[in-house]
Residue frames relative to the residue before (quaternion, step in Angstrom):
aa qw qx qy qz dx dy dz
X 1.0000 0.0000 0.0000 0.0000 0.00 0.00 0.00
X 0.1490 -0.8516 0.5018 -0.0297 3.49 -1.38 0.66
X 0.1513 -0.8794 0.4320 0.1309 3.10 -0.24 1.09
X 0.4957 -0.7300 0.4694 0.0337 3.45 -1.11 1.95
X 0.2845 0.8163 -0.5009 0.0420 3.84 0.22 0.45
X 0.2039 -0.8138 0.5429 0.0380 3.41 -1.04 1.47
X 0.4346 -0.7228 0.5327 0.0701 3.31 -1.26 1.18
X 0.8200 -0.0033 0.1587 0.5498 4.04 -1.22 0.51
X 0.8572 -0.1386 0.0535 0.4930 3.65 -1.56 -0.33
X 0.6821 0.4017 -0.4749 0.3845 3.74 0.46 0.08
X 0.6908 0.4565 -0.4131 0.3792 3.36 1.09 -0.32
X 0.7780 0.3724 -0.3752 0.3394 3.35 1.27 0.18
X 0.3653 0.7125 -0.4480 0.3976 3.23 1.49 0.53
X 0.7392 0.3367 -0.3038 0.4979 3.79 1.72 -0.84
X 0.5000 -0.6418 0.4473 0.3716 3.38 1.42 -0.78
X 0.7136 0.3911 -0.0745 0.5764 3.46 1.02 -0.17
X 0.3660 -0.6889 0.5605 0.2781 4.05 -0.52 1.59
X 0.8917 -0.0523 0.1240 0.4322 3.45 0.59 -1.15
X 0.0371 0.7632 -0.6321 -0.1290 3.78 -1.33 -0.17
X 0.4919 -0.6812 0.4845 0.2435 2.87 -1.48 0.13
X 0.0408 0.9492 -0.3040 -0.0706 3.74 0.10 0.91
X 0.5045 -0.6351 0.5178 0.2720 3.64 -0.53 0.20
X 0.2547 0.8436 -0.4648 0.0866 3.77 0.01 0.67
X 0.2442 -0.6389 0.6685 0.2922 4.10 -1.12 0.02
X 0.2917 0.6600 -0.6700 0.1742 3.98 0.50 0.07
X 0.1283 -0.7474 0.5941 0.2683 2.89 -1.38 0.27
X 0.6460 0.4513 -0.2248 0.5731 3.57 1.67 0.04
X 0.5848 -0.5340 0.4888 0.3659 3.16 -0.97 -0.41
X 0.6523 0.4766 -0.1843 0.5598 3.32 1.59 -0.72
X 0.6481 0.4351 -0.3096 0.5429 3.08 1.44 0.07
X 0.5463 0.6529 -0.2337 0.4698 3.19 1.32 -0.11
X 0.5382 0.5608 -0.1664 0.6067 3.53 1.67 -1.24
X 0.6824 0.4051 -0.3460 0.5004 3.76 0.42 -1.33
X 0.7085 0.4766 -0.3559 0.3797 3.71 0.65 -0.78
X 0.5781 0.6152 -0.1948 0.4994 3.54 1.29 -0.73
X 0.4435 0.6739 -0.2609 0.5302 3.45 1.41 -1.06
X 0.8356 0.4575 0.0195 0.3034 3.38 -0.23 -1.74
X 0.3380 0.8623 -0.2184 0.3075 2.94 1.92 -0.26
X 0.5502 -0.3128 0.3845 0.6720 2.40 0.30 -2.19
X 0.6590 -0.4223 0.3668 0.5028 3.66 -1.56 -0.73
X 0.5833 0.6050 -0.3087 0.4455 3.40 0.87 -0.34
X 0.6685 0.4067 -0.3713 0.4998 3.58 0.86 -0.43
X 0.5191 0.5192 -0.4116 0.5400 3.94 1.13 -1.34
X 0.7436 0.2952 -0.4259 0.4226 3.52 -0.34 -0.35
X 0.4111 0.5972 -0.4325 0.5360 4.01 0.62 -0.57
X 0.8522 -0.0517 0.0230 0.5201 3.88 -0.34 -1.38
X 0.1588 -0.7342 0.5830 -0.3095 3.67 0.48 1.64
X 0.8174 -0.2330 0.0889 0.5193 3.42 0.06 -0.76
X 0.4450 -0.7756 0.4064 0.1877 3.45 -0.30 0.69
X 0.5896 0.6656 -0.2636 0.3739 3.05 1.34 -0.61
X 0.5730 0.5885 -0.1661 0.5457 3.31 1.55 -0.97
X 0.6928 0.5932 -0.1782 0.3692 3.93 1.60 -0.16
X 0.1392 0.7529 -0.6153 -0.1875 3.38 -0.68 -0.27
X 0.4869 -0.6878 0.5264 0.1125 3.30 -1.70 0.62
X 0.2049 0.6990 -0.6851 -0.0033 3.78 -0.56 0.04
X 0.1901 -0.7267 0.6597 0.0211 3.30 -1.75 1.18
X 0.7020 -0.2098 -0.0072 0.6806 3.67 -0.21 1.45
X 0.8072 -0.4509 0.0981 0.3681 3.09 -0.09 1.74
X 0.6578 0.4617 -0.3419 0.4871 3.70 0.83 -0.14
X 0.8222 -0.3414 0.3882 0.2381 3.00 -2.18 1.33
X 0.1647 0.8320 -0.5084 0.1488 3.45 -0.28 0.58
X 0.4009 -0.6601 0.6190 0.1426 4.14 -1.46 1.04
X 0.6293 -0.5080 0.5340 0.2465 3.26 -1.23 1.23
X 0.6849 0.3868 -0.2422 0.5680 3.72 1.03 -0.45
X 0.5264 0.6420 -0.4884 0.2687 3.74 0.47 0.14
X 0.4679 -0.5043 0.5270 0.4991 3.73 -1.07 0.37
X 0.3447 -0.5970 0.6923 0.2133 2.91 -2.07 0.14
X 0.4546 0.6829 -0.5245 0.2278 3.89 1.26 0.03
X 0.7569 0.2877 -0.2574 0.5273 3.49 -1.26 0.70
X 0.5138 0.6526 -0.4411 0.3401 3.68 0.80 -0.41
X 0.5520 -0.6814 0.4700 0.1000 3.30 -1.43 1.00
X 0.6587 0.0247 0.4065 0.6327 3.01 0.46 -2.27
X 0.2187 -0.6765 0.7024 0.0339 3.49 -1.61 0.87
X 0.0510 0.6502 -0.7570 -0.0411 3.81 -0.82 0.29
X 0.2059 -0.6122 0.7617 0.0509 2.98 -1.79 1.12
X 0.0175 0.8125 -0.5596 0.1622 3.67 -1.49 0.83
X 0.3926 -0.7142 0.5013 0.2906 3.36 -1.05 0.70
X 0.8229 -0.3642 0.1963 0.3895 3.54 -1.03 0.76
X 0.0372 -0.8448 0.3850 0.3698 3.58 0.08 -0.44
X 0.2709 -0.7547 0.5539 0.2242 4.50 -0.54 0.12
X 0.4171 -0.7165 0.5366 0.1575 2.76 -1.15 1.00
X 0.1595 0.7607 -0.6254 0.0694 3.74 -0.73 0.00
């Protein structure tokens, strides 16, 4: 099992901070395509990827990273400093 946690405009694009999910990804980008397929509410969520970041048990993480051994995923918009 894996816990999905969404951040700002992605968490309201699905409606939902988190879940608990059951996946074979082996990436994160495989993980998105599965998320994708969902519903319409998720495609719009990961729409453009660019507009995202990833962290995988709390760490910086690539859209290309495994997901073995992984805990928890958080998706998020960029953050700015100021």
């Amino acid at each position: 099992m894996l816990d999905v946690l969404y951040f700002a405009w992605v968490r309201e694009r699905i409606g939902e901070p988190r879940e608990r999910i059951e996946t074979e990804a082996a990436t994160v980008a495989e993980l998105v395509d599965e998320l994708r397929g969902r519903e319409a509410r998720y495609a719009l969520a990961f729409s453009d990827l660019s507009a995202l970041r990833v962290a995988i048990d709390q760490e910086l993480a690539e859209f290309d990273s495994p997901l073995a051994g992984a805990r928890e995923v958080a998706f998020f918009p960029p953050m700015t400093g100021g």
